[in-house]
C-alpha positions as CSV (number, residue, x, y, z in Angstrom):
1,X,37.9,-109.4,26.2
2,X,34.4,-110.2,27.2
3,X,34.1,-106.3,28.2
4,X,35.0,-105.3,25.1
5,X,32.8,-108.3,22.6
6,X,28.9,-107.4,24.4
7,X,28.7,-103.8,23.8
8,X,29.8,-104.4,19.8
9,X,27.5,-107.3,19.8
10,X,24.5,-105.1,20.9
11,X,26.3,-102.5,18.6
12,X,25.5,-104.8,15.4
13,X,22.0,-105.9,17.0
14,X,20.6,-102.0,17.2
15,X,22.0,-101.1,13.9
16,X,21.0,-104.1,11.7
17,X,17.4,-102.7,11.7
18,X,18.3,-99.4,10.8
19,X,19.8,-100.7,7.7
20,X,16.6,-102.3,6.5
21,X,14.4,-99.5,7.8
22,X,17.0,-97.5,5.4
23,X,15.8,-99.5,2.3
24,X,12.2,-99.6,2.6
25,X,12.5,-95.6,3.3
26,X,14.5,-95.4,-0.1
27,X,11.5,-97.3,-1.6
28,X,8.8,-94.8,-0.1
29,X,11.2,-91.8,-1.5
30,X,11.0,-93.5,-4.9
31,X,6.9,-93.4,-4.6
32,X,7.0,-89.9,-4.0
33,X,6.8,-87.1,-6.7
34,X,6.9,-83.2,-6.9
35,X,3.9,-81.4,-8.1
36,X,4.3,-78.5,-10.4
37,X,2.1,-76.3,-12.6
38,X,1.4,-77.0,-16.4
39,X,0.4,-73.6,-17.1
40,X,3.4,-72.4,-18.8
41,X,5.2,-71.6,-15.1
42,X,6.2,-74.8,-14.2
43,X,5.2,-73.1,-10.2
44,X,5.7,-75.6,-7.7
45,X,2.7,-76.8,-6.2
46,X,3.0,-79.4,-3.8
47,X,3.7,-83.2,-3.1
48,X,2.0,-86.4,-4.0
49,X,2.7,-90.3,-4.1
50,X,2.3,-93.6,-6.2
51,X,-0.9,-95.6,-5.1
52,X,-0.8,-99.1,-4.8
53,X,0.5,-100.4,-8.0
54,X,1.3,-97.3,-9.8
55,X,-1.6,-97.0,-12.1
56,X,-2.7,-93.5,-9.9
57,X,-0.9,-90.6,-8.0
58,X,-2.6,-89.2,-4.9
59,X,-2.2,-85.7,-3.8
60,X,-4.2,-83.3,-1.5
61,X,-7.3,-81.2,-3.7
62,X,-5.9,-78.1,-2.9
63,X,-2.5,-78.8,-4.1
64,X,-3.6,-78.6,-7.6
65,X,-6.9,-76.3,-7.7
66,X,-8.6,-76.3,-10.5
67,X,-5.9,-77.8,-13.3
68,X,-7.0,-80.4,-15.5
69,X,-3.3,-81.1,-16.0
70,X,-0.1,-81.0,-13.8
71,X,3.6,-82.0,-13.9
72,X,4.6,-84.8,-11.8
73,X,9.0,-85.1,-11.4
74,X,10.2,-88.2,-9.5
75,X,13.6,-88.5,-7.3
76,X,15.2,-89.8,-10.1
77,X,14.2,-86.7,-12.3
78,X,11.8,-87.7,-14.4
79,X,9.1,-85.7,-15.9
80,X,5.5,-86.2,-16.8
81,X,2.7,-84.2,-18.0
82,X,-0.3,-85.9,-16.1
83,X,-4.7,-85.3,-16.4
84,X,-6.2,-84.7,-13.3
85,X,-8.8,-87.4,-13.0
86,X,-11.0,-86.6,-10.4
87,X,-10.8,-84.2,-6.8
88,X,-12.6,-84.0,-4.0
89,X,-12.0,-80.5,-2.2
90,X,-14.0,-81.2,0.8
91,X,-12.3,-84.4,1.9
92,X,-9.6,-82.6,0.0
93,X,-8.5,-85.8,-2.1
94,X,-7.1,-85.7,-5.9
95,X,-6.8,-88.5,-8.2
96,X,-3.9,-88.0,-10.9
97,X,-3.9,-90.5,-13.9
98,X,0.2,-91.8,-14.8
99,X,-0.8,-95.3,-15.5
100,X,2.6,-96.9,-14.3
101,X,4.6,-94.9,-15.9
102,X,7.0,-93.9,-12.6
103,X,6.8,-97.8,-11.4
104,X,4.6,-99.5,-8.4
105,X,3.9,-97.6,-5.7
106,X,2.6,-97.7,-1.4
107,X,0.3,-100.0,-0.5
108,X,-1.0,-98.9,2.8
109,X,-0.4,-100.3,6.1
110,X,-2.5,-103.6,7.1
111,X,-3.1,-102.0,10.5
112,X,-3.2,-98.7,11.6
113,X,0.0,-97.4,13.8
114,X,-0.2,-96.9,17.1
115,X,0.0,-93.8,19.6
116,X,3.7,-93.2,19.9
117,X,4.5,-95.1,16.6
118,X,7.7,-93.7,14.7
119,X,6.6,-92.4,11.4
120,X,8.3,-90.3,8.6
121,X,6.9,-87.6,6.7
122,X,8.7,-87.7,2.7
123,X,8.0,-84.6,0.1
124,X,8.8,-81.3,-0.5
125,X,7.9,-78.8,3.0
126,X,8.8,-75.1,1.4
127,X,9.5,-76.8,-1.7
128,X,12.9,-78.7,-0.7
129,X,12.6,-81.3,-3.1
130,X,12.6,-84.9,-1.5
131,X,12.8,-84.4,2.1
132,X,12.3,-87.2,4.6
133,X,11.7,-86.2,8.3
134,X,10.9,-88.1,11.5
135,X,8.4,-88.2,14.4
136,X,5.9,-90.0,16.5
137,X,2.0,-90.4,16.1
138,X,0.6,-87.8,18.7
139,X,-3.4,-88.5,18.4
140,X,-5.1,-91.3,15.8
141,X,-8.2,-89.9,14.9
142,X,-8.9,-86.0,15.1
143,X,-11.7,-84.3,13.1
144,X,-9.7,-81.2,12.5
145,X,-12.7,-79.6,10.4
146,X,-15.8,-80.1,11.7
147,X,-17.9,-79.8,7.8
148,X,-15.4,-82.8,6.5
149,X,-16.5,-86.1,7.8
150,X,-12.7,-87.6,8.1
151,X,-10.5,-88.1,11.6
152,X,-7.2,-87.1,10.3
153,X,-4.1,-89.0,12.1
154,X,-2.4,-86.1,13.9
155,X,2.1,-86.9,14.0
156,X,4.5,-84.4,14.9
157,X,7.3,-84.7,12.1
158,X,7.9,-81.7,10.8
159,X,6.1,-80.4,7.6
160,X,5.8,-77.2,6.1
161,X,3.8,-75.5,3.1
162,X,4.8,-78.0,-0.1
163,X,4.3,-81.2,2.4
164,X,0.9,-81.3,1.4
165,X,0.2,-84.4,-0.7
166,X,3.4,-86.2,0.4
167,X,2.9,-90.0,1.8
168,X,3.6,-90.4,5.9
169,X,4.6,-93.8,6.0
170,X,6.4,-96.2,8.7
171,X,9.7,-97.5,8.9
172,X,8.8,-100.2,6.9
173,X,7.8,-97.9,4.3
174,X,3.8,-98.9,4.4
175,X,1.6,-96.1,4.1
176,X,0.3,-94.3,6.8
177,X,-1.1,-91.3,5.8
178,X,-1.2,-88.3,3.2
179,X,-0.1,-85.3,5.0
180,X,-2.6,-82.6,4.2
181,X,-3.1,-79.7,6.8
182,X,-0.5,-78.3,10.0
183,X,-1.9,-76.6,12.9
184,X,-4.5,-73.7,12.7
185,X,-3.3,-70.4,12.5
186,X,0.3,-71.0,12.2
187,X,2.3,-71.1,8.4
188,X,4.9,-73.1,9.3
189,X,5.7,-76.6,11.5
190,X,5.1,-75.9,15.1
191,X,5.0,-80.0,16.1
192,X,1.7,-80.1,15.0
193,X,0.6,-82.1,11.6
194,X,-2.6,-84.2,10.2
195,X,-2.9,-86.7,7.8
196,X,-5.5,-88.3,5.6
197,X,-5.2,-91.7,7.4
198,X,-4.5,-94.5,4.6
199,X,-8.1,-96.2,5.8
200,X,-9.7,-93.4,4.6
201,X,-7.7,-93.0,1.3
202,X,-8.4,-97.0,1.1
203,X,-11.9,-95.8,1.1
204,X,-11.8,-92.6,-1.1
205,X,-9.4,-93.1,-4.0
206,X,-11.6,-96.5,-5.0
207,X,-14.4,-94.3,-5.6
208,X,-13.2,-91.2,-6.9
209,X,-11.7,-93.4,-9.7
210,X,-14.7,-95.1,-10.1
211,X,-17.0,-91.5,-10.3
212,X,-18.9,-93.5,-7.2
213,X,-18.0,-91.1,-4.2
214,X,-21.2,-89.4,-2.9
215,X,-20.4,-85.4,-2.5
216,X,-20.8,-83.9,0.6
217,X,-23.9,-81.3,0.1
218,X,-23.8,-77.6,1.8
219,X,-26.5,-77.8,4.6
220,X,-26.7,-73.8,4.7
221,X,-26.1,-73.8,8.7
222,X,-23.9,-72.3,11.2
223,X,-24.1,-73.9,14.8
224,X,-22.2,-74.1,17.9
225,X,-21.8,-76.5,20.4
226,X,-23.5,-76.1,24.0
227,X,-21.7,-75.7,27.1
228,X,-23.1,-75.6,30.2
229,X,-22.5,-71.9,30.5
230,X,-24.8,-71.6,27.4
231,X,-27.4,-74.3,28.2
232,X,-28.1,-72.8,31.6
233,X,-28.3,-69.1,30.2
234,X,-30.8,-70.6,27.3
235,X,-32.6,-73.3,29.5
236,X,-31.9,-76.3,27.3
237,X,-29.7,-79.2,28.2
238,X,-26.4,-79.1,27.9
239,X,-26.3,-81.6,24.2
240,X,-27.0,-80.9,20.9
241,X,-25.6,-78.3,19.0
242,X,-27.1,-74.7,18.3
243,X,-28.1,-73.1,15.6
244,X,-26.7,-69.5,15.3
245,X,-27.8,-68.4,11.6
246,X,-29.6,-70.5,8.1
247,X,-28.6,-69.8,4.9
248,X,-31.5,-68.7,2.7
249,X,-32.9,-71.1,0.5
250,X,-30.5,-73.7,1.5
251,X,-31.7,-77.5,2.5
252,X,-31.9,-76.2,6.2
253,X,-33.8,-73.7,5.3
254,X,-35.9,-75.6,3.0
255,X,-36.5,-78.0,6.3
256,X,-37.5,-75.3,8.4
257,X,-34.6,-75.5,10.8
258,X,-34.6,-71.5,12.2
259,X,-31.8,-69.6,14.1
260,X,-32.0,-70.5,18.3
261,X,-33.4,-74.2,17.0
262,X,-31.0,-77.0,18.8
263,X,-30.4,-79.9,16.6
264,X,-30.0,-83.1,18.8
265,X,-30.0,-85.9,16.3
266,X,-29.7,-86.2,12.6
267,X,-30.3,-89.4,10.8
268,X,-31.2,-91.3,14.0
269,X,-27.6,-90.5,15.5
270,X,-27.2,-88.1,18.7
271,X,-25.4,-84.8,17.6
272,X,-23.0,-83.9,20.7
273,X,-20.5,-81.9,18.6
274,X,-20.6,-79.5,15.5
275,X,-18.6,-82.4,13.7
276,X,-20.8,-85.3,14.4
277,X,-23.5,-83.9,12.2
278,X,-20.7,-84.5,9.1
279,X,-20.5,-88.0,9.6
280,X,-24.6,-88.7,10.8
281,X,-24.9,-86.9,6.9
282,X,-22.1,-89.1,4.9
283,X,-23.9,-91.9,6.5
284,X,-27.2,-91.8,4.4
285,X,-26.0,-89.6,1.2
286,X,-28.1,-90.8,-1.6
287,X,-31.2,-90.5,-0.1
288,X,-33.4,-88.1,-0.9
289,X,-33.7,-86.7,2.9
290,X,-32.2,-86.9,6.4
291,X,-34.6,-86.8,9.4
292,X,-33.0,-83.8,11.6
293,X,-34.6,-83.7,15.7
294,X,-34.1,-80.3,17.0
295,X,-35.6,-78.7,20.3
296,X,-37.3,-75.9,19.8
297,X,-39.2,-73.8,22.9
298,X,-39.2,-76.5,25.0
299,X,-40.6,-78.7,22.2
300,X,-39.1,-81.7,20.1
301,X,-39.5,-80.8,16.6
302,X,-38.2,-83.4,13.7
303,X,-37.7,-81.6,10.5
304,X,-36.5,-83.6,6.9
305,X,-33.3,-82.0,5.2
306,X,-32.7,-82.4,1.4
307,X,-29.7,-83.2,0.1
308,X,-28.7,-81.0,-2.8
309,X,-26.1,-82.5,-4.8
310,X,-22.9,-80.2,-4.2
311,X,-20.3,-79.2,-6.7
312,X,-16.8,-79.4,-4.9
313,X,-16.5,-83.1,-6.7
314,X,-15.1,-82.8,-9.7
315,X,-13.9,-85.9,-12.9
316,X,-12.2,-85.4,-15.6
317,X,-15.7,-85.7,-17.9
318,X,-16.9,-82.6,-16.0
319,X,-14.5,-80.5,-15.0
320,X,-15.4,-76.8,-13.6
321,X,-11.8,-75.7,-14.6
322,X,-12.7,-75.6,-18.9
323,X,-15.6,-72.4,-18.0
324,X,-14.3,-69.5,-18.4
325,X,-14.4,-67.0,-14.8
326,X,-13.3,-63.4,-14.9
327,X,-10.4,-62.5,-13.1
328,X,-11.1,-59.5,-10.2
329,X,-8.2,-56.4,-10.7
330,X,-6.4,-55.7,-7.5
331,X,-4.4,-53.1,-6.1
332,X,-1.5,-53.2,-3.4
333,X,-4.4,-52.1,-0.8
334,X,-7.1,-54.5,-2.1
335,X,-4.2,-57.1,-1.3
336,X,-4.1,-55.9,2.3
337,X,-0.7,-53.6,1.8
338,X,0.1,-50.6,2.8
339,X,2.2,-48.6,1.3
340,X,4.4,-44.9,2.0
341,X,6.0,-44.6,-1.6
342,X,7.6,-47.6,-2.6
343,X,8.0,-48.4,1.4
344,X,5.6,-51.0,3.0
345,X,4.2,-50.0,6.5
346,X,1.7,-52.9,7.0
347,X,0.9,-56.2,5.2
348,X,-1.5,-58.7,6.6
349,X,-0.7,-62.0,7.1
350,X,-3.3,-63.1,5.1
351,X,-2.2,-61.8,2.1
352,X,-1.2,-62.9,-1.5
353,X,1.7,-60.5,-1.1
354,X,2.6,-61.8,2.2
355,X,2.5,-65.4,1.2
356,X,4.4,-64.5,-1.6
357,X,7.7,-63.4,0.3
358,X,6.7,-59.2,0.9
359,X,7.2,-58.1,4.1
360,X,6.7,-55.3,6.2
361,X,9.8,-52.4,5.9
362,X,10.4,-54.1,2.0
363,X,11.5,-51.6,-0.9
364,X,9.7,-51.9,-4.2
365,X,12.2,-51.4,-6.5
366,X,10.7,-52.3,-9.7
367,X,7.3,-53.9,-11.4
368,X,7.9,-56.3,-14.1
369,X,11.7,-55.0,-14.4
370,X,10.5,-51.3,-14.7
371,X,11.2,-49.0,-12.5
372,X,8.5,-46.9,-10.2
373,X,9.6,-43.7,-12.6
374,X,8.0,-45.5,-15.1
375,X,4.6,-46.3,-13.6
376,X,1.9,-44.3,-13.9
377,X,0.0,-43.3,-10.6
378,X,2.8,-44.9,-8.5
379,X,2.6,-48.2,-6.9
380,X,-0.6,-46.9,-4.7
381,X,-2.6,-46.2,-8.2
382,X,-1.4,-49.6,-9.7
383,X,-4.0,-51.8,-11.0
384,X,-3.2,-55.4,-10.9
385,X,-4.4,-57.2,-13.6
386,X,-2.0,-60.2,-14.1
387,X,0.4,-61.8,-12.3
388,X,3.9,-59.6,-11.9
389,X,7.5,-59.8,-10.6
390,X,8.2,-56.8,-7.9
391,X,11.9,-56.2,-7.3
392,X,12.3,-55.5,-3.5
393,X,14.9,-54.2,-1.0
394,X,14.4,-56.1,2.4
395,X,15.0,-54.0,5.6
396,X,18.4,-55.7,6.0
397,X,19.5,-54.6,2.6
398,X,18.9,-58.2,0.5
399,X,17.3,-57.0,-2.6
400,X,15.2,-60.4,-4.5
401,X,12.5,-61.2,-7.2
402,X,9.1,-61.9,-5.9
403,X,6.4,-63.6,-8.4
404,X,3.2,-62.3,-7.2
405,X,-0.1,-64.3,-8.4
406,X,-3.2,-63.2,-6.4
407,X,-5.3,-65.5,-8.4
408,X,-3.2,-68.3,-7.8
409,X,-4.9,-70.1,-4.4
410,X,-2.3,-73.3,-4.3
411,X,0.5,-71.9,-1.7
412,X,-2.0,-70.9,0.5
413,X,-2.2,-72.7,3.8
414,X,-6.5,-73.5,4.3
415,X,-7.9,-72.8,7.8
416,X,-8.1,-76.1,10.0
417,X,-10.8,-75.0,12.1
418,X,-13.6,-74.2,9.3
419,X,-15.0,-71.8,12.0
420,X,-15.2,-67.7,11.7
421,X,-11.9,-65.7,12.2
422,X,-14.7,-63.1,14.6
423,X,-16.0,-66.1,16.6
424,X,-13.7,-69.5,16.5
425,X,-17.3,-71.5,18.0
426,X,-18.6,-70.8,14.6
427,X,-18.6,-73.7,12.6
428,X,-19.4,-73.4,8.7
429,X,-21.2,-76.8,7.6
């Protein structure tokens, strides 16, 4: 009997926290919302979450682009036209005004997890609405793009285009993160995700509501770090970055700061990677200038930067999105497809069309429900000058509907690295 009573006694001992980890998880689900268009489409856009007490939904910047409005649909169904109040697109952050109307939501975590902590990624990965999935922390602070002064917590549950926005929280359903970015280069989960840690959002989402966050400026360089290989061909030391090119009448420029010039400190902090120089700058924004020491011939050199004010920050009293922009007219080959008739031969990866669902060996059928008969010029000669619906038959037979938007940037995945595709040492800042 005694056999039989300890292994159900550790039975009930294991699974009693499950059960509570189950509610709090059902708690985080309720914080989390589905982003879609308010453009007439109703497209799905993304994930995003309930902040705090409710008054705010966060999401990632690049979820919803330009919009001043969005709709926001919880687990339960509801439905909500909501104002975008403010975005950030370089710390990629947006600030979505429902002013309690979906009830409270996450408060983040009093301390940050662990390496090896259990987390759980909840939103929509390839828009399957309200999706919960499990993994560890794998790294706690990685600066992923070396321009954007934030050390993103790096987990490996699995998320996937339409995770973006969604909370990662613990099993106690306190906010960890905002899932944001997967691993450069791929389109889909391959164990590796990133997060806006909930520090930083505890930092961020204050002052975007506020209009008090300081924009990141454009410096108008691109540098590379030094390796010894590099150092010893150049004869400099091995620290510092180097500058490969200056943008022409940027604040680099402006300083004086030329091509082959090493930069070793900026604002009285040493400058051992591209990235630091992101942070050294974030550090004194709102100053007029930032003292920048660079080598130069053998020579210390200190040049002063200004700091243009940038325009990736946007509030709802100024947003970009109200000017009018004229919309570029494609055609399948402009769009990186190649096309033999209504057969297509090549697509790049990086296209609309790709991202859209066409693939290589697809039938067009029709445009817009006509068929090719009916197009003037063929598919080749087609000008694209709005967003259509091409009727395909995939190499296996399937036929389906595919809604290609070229203008529409939201399900595209953004480049982690922030470097150039010719030379991944480039880094953009």
């Amino acid at each position: 009997m005694r056999s039989l009573f300890l292994p159900f006694f550790l039975i009930f001992m294991v699974a009693l926290p499950v059960s509570v980890r189950a509610g709090e998880l059902d708690r985080a689900m309720d914080a989390t919302l589905i982003v879609r268009s308010a453009d007439g489409h109703e497209r799905f856009l993304g994930s995003a979450f309930l902040w705090r007490d409710g008054t705010w939904a966060v999401t990632n910047a690049h979820v919803v682009g330009r919009a001043r409005e969005v709709y926001l649909v919880s687990a339960t169904g509801e439905r909500r036209k909501v104002k975008v109040l403010a975005r950030d697109a370089v710390r990629d952050v947006a600030i979505l005004a429902v002013d309690g109307a979906f009830g409270p939501g996450l408060e983040p975590a009093p301390a940050p997890a662990s390496l090896g902590t259990q987390v759980y990624a909840l939103g929509a990965p390839l828009g399957i609405e309200f999706t919960l999935t499990r993994g560890v922390i794998s790294a706690m602070a990685r600066q992923v793009e070396a321009a954007v002064p934030i050390r993103l917590v790096q987990h490996d549950a699995a998320v996937n285009p339409g995770s973006s926005g969604g909370p990662l929280v613990n099993g106690a359903g306190q906010l960890l993160g905002m899932n944001s970015q997967i691993a450069d280069g791929s389109r889909h989960y391959v164990g590796v995700a990133y997060a806006i840690s909930a520090s930083d959002l505890d930092r961020i989402v204050p002052q975007l509501v506020a209009g008090t966050l300081k924009e990141m400026p454009t410096l108008g360089l691109q540098v590379r770090p030094i390796d010894s290989a590099l150092a010893e061909a150049l004869g400099v030391p091995a620290k510092g970055v180097l500058v490969d090119s200056v943008a022409e009448a940027s604040p680099a420029d402006r300083a004086g700061i030329r091509a082959g010039d090493v930069i070793i400190s900026v604002a009285g902090r040493d400058v051992a990677q591209p990235g630091d120089v992101a942070f050294a700058v974030e550090a004194v924004l709102g100053s007029d200038g930032i003292a920048v020491h660079l080598l130069r011939a053998g020579e210390t050199v200190l040049a002063t930067m200004p700091l243009d004010r940038a325009e990736h920050l946007e509030t709802a009293g100024i947003d970009r999105a109200t000017l009018p922009a004229a919309r570029p007219a494609f055609t399948f080959s402009r769009l990186g497809v190649r096309l033999a008739g209504a057969e297509v031969t090549y697509i790049s990866e990086n296209s609309p069309a790709y991202l859209a669902g066409l693939s290589r060996g697809d039938e067009v059928l029709a445009v817009d429900g006509k068929p090719l008969s009916e197009i003037d010029g063929g598919l080749a000669g087609l000008r694209i000058t709005e967003p259509m619906v091409l009727l395909v038959r995939h190499a296996e037979g399937r036929t389906e509907h595919i809604y290609l938007d070229p203008w529409d940037k939201t399900p595209r995945l953004r480049p982690v690295g922030g470097g150039n595709v010719l030379d991944p040492d480039v880094v953009v800042l």
